[in-house]
C-alpha positions in Angstrom: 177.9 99.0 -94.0 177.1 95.7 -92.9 175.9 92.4 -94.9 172.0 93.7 -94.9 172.8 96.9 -96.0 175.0 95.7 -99.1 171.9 93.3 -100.0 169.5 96.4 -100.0 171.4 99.4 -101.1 171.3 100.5 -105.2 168.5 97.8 -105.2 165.0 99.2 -107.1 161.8 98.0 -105.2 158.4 98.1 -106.5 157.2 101.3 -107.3 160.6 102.2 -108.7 161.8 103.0 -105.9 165.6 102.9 -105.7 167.1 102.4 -102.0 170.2 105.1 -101.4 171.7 105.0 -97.9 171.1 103.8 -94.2 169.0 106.2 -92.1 170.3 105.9 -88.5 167.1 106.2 -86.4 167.4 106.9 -82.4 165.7 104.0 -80.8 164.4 103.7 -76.9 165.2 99.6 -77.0 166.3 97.2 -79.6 164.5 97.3 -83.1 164.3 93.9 -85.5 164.5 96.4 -88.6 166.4 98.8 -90.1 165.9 101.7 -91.9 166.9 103.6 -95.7 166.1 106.0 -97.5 164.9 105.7 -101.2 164.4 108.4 -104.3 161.8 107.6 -106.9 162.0 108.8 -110.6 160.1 112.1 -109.2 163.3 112.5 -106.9 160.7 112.0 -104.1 162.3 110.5 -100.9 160.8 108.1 -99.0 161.3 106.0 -95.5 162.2 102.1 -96.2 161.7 99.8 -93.3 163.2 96.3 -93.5 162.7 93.3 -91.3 166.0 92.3 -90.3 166.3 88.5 -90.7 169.1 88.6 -88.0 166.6 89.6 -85.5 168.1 88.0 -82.0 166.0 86.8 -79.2 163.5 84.0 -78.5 160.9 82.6 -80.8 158.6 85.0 -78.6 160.7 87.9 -80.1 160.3 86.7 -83.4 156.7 86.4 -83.4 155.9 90.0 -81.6 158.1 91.4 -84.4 156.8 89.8 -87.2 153.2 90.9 -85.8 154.5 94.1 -85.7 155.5 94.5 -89.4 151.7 92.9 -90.4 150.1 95.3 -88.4 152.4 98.2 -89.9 151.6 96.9 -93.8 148.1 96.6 -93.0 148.0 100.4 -91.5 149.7 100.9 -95.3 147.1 99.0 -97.0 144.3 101.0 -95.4 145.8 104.5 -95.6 145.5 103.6 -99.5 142.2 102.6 -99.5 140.8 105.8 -98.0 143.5 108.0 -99.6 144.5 108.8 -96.1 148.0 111.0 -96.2 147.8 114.1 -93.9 150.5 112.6 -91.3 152.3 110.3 -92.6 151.8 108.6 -96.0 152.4 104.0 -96.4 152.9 104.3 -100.0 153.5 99.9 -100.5 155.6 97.2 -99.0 156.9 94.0 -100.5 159.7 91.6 -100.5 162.8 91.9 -101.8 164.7 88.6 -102.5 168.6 88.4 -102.9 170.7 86.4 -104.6 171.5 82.8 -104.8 172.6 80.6 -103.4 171.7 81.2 -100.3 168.5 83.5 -101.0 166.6 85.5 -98.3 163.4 86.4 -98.4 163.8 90.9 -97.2 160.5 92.4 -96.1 160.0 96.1 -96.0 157.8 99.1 -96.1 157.8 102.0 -97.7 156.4 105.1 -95.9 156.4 108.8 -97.0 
């Protein structure tokens, strides 16, 4: 477990969804997030995406990736809209801040 994962893991995000472990996902080229798993109240699991703020690479990097994650919340805002759930489901995304004093501001997504 590194530093991101110990600022996310056992924290509840909106929705009441509680973050339980890493999920190692097999990736063809470097990724600037990382991914958990979470368990509602339900016992529902769910998919977490973060945007790690570690991300390496040029300030070209940085933009496509945080482009990226705005197209991927507005796909979650959409599938909402239009109740849209038969492949896979963006249930909500926000931004999980940790703790003083030197607070980051953790972006993620939560997908079915």
């Amino acid at each position: 477990m590194d530093e991101l994962d110990s600022l996310v893991i056992g924290k509840t995000l909106e929705g009441g969804w509680l973050v339980q472990e890493p999920r190692h996902v097999q990736r063809d080229s470097p990724s600037a997030c990382r991914a958990y798993v979470a368990r509602n109240a339900k016992g529902e699991n769910a998919f977490v995406k973060v945007l790690d703020p570690r991300a390496n690479g040029s300030l070209q990097d940085a933009q496509n990736n945080i482009s990226q994650f705005i197209y991927e919340r507005a796909i979650v805002d959409v599938c909402t809209e239009r109740k849209m759930h038969r492949v896979i489901r963006g249930l909500e995304y926000g931004i999980l801040k940790t703790p003083e004093p030197f607070s980051v501001s953790l972006h993620y997504l939560i997908f079915e």
